[in-house]
C-alpha positions in Angstrom: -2.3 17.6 15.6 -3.8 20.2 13.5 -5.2 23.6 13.6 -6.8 26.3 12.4 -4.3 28.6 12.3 -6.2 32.3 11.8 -9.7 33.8 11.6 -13.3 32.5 12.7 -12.3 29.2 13.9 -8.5 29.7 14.8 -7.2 27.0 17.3 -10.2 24.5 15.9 -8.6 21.0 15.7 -8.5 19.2 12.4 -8.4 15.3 12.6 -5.6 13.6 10.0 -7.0 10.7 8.0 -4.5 7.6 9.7 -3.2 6.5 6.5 -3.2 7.8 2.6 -2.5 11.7 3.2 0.4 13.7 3.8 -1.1 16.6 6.0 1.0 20.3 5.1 3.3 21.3 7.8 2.3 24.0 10.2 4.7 26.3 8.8 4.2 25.6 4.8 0.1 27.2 5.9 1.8 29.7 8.0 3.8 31.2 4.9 0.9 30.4 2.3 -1.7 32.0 4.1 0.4 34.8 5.0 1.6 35.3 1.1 -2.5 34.7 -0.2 -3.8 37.0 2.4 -1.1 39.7 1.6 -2.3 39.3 -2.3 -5.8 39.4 -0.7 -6.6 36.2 -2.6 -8.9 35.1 0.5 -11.7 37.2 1.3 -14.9 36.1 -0.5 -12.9 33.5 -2.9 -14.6 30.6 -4.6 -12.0 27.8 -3.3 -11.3 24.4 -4.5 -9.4 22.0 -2.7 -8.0 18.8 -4.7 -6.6 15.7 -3.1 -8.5 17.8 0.8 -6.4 15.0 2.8 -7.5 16.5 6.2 -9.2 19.5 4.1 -7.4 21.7 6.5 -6.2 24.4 3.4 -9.7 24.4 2.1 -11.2 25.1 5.6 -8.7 27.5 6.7 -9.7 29.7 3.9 -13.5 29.8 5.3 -12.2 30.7 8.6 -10.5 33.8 7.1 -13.2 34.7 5.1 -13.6 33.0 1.4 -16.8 32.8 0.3 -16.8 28.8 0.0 -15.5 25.9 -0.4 -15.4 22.9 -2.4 -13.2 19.6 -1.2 -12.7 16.9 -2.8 -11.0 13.8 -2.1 -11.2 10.1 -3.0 -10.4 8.0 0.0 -13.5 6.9 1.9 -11.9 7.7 5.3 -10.4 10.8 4.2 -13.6 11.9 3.2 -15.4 10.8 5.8 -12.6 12.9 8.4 -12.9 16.0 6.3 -17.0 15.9 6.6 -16.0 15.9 10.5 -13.3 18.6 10.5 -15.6 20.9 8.1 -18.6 20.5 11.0 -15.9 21.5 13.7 -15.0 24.4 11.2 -18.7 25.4 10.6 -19.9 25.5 14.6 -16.9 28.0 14.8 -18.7 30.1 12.5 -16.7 29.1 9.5 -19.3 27.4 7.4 -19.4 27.1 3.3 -17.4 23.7 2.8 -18.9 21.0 0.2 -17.2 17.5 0.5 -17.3 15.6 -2.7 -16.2 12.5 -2.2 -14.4 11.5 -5.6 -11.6 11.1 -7.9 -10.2 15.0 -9.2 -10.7 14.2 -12.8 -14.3 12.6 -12.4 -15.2 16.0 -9.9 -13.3 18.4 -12.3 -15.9 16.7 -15.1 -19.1 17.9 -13.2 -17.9 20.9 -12.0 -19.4 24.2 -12.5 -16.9 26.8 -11.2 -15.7 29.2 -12.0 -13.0 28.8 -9.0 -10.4 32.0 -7.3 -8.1 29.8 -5.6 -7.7 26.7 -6.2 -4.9 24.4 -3.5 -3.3 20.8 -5.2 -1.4 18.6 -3.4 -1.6 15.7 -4.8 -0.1 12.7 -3.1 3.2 11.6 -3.5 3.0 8.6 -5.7 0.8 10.2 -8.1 2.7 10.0 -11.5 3.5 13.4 -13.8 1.2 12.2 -16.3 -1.7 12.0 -13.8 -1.3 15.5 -12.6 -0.7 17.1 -15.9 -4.2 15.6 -17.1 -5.9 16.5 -13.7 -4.4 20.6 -14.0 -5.5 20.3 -18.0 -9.4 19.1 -16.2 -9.0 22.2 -14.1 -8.2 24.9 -16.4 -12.0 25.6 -17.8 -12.7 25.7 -14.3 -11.1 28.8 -13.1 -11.9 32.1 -12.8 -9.6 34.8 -15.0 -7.7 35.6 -12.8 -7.5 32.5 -10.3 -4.8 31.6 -8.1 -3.3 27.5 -8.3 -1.3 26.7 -5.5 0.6 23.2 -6.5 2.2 21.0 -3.4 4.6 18.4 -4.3 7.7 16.8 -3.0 10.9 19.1 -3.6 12.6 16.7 -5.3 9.8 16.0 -7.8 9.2 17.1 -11.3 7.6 20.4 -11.4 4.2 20.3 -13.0 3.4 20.9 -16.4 1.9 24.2 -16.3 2.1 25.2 -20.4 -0.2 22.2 -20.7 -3.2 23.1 -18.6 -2.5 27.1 -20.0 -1.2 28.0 -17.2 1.8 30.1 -16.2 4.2 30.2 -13.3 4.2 33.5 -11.1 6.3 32.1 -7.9 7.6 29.1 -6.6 8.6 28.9 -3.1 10.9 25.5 -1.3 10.4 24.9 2.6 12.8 22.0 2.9 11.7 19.3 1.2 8.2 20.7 -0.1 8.2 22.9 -2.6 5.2 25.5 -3.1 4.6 26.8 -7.1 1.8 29.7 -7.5 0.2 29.9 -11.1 -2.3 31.4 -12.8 -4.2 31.5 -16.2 -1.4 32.4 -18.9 -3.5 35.0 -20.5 -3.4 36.6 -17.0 -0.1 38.7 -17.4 1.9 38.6 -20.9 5.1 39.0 -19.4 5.5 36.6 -15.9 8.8 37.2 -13.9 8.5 34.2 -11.6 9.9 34.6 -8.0 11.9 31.5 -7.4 12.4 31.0 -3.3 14.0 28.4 -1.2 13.7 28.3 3.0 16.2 25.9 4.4 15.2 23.6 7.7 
């Protein structure tokens, strides 16, 4: 099962599609959200959500305050669950999320933007050469000084940040899922990335 862990809607339940998505652990959104609200990276944002899954990141930033929020995912029944878990959200109070039902590149094409914080976790078997395109598709998208929060097995290659312009400012391991924070490179000239790991 899954929550809303803070804000409007805390304690709202999220469905979880049954198949296709890998839903983050309690705990990873526990530390995120703790870390973006601490950088107060939340309130009144412009969020995008790639590969939404359960759209539970997306929505958990309404609840604590971001101005909106677009989710995007490609799976017909994903989809369809996210429309249902944004309702829940938006009777709690936490309205402001768009569903897009859709492929990352094909959205990242027609979107307007410009995006504050924008969460990828793209699934598993999506190849490095997938997700280096799909990050180079979101770079004219952001806002100067966005946030990119990338999700992706420990154990896999970390993405190709240079390519898309973008620069590593802290990357974070909770057991077997690591956690890497960038922004636009022209952002800071001189990034001193904070390299973190959490043990189970």
């Amino acid at each position: 099962m899954t929550r809303i862990i803070a804000g409007k809607a805390r304690g709202a339940r999220l469905d979880v599609p049954h198949a296709g998505t890998r839903p983050t652990s309690d705990r990873v959104r526990e530390s995120l959200f703790g870390a973006l609200e601490s950088a107060d990276a939340i309130v009144g944002a412009r969020v995008l959500d790639l590969y939404a899954g359960s759209g539970a990141l997306g929505l958990e930033t309404l609840s604590r305050g971001a101005a909106s929020a677009d989710l995007v995912e490609h799976g017909r029944e994903a989809a369809a669950v996210v429309r249902r878990n944004a309702a829940t959200v938006a009777k709690a109070g936490a309205s402001g999320a768009k569903v897009h039902q859709s492929t990352v590149r094909s959205f990242l094409q027609r979107a307007s933007g410009p995006y504050d914080l924008v969460f990828s976790d793209p699934p598993y078997d999506l190849d490095d050469d997938a997700m280096t395109a799909d990050l180079i598709a979101l770079a004219p998208r952001l806002a100067p000084d966005a946030l990119v929060i990338i999700e992706r097995a420990r154990r896999s290659t970390p993405p190709d940040l240079p390519a898309a312009g973008l620069q590593l400012i802290r990357e974070k391991a909770y057991g077997d899922t690591a956690l890497w924070w960038a922004e636009p490179a022209l952002v800071s000239e001189t990034p001193q990335p904070e390299v973190e790991s959490q043990s189970r």
